[in-house]
C-alpha positions in Angstrom: 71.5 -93.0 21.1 71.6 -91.2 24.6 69.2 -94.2 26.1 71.0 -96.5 24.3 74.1 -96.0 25.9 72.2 -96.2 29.1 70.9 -99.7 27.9 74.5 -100.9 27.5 75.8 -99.0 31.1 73.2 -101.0 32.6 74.2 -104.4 31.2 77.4 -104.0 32.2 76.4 -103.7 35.8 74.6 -107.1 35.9 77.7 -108.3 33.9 80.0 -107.2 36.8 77.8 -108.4 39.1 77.0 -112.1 38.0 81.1 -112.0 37.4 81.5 -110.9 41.1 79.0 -113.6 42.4 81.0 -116.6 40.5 84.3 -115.0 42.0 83.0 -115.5 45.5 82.1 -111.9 45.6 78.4 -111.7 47.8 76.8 -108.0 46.4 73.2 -108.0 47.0 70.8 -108.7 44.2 68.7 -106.1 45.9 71.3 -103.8 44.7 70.1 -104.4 41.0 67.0 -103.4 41.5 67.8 -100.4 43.9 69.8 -99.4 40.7 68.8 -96.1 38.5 67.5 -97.2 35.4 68.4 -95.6 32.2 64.7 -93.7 32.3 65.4 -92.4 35.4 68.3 -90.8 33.9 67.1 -89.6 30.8 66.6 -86.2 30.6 64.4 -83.9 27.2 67.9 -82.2 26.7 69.3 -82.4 23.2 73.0 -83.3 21.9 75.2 -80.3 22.1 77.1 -81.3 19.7 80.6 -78.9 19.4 78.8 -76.6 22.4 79.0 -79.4 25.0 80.2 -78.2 28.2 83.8 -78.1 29.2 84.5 -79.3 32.2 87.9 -80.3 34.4 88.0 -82.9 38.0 90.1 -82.9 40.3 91.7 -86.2 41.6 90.1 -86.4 44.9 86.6 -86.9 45.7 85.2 -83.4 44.3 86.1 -85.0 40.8 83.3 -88.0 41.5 80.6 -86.3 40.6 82.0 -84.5 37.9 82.8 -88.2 35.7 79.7 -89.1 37.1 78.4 -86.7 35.5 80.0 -87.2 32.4 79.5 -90.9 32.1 75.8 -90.6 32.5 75.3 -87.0 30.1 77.7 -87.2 27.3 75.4 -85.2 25.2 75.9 -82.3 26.9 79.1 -82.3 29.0 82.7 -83.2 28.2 85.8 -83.4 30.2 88.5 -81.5 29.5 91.2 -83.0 32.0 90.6 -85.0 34.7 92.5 -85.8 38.4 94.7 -82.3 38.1 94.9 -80.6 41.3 93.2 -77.2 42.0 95.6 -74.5 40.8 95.7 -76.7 37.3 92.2 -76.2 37.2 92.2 -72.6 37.9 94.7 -71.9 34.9 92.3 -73.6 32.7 89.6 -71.5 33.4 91.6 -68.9 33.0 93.0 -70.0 29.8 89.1 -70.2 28.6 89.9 -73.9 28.1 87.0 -75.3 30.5 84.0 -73.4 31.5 83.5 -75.4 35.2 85.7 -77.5 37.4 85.8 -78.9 41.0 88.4 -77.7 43.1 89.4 -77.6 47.1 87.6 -75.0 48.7 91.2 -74.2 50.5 92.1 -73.3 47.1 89.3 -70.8 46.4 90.9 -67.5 47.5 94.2 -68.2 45.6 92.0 -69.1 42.3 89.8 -66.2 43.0 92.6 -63.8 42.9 93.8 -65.2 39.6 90.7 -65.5 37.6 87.0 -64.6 38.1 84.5 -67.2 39.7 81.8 -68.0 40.9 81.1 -71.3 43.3 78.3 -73.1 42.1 77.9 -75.6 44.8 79.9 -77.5 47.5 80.7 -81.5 46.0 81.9 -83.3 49.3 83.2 -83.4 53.2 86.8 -84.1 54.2 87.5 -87.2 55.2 91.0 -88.0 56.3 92.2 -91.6 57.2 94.6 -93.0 59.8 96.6 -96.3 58.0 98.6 -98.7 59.9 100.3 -102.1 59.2 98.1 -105.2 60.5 99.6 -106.7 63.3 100.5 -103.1 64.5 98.0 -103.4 67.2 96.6 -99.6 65.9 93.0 -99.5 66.4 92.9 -95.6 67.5 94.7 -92.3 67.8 95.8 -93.0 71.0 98.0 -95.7 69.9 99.8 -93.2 67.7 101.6 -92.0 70.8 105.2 -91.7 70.4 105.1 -93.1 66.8 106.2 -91.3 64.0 103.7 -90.8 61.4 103.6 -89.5 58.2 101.0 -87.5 56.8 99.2 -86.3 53.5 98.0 -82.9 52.9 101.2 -80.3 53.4 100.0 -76.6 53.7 96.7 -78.0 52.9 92.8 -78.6 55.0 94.2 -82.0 55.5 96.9 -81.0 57.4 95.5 -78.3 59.5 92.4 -80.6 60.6 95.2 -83.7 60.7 96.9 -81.6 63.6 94.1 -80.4 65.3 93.0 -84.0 65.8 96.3 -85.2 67.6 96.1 -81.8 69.7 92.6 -82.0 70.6 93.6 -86.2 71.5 96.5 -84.4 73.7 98.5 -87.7 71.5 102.4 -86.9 71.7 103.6 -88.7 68.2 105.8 -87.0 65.3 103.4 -85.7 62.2 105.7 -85.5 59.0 103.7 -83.5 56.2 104.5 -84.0 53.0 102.3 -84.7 49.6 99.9 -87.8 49.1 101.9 -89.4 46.7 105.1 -88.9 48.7 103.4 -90.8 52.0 102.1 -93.2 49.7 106.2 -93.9 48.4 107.0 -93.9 51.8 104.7 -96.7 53.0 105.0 -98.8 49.6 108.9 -98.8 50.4 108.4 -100.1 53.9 109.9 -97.2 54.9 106.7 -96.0 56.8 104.7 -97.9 58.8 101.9 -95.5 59.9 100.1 -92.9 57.7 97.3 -90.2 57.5 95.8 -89.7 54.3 92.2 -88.1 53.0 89.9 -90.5 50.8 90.1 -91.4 48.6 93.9 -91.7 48.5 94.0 -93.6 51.9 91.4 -96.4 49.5 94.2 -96.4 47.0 96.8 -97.0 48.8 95.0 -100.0 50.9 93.4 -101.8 47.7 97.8 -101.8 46.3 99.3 -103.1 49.3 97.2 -105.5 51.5 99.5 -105.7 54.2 97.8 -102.3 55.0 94.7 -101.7 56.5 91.9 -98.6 57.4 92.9 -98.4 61.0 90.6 -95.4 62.3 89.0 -92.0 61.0 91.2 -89.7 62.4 88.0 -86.9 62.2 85.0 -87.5 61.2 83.6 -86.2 57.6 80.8 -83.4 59.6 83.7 -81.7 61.1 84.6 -79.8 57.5 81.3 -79.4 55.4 82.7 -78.5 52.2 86.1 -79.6 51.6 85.9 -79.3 47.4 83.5 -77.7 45.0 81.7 -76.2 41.7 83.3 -73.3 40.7 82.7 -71.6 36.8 83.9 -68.6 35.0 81.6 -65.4 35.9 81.5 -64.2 32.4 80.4 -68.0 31.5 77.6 -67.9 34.2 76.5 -64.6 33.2 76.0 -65.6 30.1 74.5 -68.6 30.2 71.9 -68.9 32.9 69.3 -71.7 32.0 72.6 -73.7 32.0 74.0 -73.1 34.8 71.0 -74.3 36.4 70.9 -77.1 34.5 74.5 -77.7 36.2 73.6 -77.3 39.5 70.9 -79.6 39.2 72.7 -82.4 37.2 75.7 -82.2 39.7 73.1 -82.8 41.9 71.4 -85.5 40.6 75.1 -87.5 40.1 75.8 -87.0 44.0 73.1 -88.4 44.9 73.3 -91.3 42.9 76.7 -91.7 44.5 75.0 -91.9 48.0 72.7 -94.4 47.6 73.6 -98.1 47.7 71.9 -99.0 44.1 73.6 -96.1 42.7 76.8 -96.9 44.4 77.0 -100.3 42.5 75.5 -98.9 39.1 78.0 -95.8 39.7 81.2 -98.4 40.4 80.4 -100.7 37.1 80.5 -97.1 35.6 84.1 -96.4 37.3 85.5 -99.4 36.4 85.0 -99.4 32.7 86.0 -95.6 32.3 89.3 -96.5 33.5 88.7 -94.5 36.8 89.3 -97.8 38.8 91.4 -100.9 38.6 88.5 -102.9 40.1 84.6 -102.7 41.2 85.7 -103.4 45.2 87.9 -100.3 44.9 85.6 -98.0 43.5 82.7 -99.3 45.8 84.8 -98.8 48.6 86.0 -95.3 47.7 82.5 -94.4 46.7 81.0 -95.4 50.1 84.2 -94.2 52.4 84.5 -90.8 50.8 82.5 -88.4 52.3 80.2 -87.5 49.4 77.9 -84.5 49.4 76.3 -82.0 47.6 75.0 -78.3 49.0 73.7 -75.2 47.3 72.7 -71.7 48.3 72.6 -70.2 51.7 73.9 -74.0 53.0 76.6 -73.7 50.7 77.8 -70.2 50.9 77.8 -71.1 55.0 79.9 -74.4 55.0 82.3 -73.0 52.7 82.8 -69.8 54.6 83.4 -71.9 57.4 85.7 -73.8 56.0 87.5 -71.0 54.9 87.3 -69.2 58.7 89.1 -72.9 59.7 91.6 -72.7 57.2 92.5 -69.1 57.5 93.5 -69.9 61.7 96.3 -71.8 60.6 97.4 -70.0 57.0 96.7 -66.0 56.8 96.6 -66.4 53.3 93.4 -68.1 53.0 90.5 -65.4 53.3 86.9 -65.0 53.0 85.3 -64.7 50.0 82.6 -61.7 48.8 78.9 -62.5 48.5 78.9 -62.4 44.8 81.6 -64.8 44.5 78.6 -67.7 45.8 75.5 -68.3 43.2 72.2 -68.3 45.2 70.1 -69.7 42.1 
């Protein structure tokens, strides 16, 4: 059944893209063939049955991976809930409801404090947006000058790095924080006109109202190394081992399929039919603009510590986390 299902996942790729090449739409053929096939992703493991893994995603781009992950190994994991923020998350774990979940690594020392964890793996950089109406003339962050811009991310990584930006620019403009979806209200109202948001968000507002465009990265995605990850229960991974493994490298695996080009357009076909996206040029787009990345170990437990060390200089509540909290492997 498993390579079945693969079968059909693959059909519906060169369905969507012989649809897109009578719409006018130019994808590569290449791409096809770039493509993982469904032996590629078959794996020896056997149906779990009732003992599948439970598994939540957040929203943003840590949660790719995760329905990547799904979509492609349905035998073995399931999701729970999917595009809940952080602290949602956390209570599930909690709650014994879900035994992993991607979350913001700016989260970590508030779910730490509330429920046992260990961090499996990092999932993705930040990458934060500038958006600007069309004929605005805005083609950098030096044209925000004097402008009044509102921004996504309150009390959040997005925020902090989202300032540090128009400092480090020396760019004299008025940053309003406030949620995503409230700057994304704002600009659908016309009451904005100019907007930082982090991808994927910044994709999704674009793809709903064309009169706005990408104008600039206001930081580009190597500043922050880990801006979400893995995290499970510790009583989960000390109890099951072999599958946490099996986790890490899966998670793995789904990344980079999401960073290649054939896997892009297999992974967006994927999107598209799971109801994750309204269309394949939106899910290509926030595939290929978000920052993906995986890390593990030593280059895990360093970016996120870092992170953590740039979080912490603008809230005191955000601390380092002990060694054990990181799993080495």
């Amino acid at each position: 059944m498993t390579k079945f299902r693969k079968i059909i996942a693959l059909l519906l790729v060169l369905v969507t893209v012989f649809s897109l090449a009578s719409c006018g739409e130019k994808e590569p053929v290449s791409e096809i063939d770039a493509a993982p096939t469904a032996e590629q992703h078959e794996v020896a493991d056997p149906d779990r049955g009732e003992n599948k893994v439970r598994v939540s995603a957040i929203s943003a781009v840590g949660g790719f991976p995760i329905l990547r992950l799904v979509l492609d190994r349905e035998y073995a994991y399931t999701i729970v809930e999917r595009g809940v923020d952080s602290m949602k998350s956390a209570q599930l774990l909690k709650d014994n409801k879900v035994d992993i979940a991607s979350v913001r690594v700016d989260e970590l020392p508030a779910i730490a404090a509330q429920t046992d964890i260990v961090v499996l793996a990092g999932l993705n950089n930040l990458v934060v947006s500038a958006i600007a109406k069309g004929d605005s003339g805005v083609k950098s962050i030096k044209d925000f000058s004097g402008k009044t811009v509102y921004c996504g991310g309150k009390d959040t990584l997005s925020q902090y790095v989202t300032e540090k930006a128009f400092a480090d620019a020396g760019v004299n403009a008025e940053l309003i924080f406030m949620s995503d979806d409230e700057v994304s209200l704002k600009l659908k109202s016309g009451e904005a006109e100019y907007a930082v948001l982090r991808e994927p968000q910044a994709i999704y507002l674009v793809s709903e109202k064309s009169e706005f465009r990408r104008a600039f990265r206001v930081m580009d995605a190597d500043d922050i190394k880990a801006d979400s990850c893995l995290v499970a229960r510790a009583d989960y991974v000390a109890k099951n081992p072999e599958i946490i493994k099996e986790i890490v490298t899966h998670v793995e695996s789904c990344t980079n399929s999401l960073c290649t080009d054939g896997g892009k357009l297999y992974t967006s076909a994927e999107f598209v039919t799971a109801g994750y996206f309204s269309n394949n040029e939106t899910a290509l787009n926030a595939i290929s603009e978000s920052g993906i990345a995986f890390t593990e170990k030593e280059e895990m437990k360093a970016s996120i510590n870092a992170t953590l060390e740039f979080a912490g200089r603008y809230n005191s509540a955000i601390t380092p986390l002990p060694d054990n909290a990181f799993y080495m492997g």
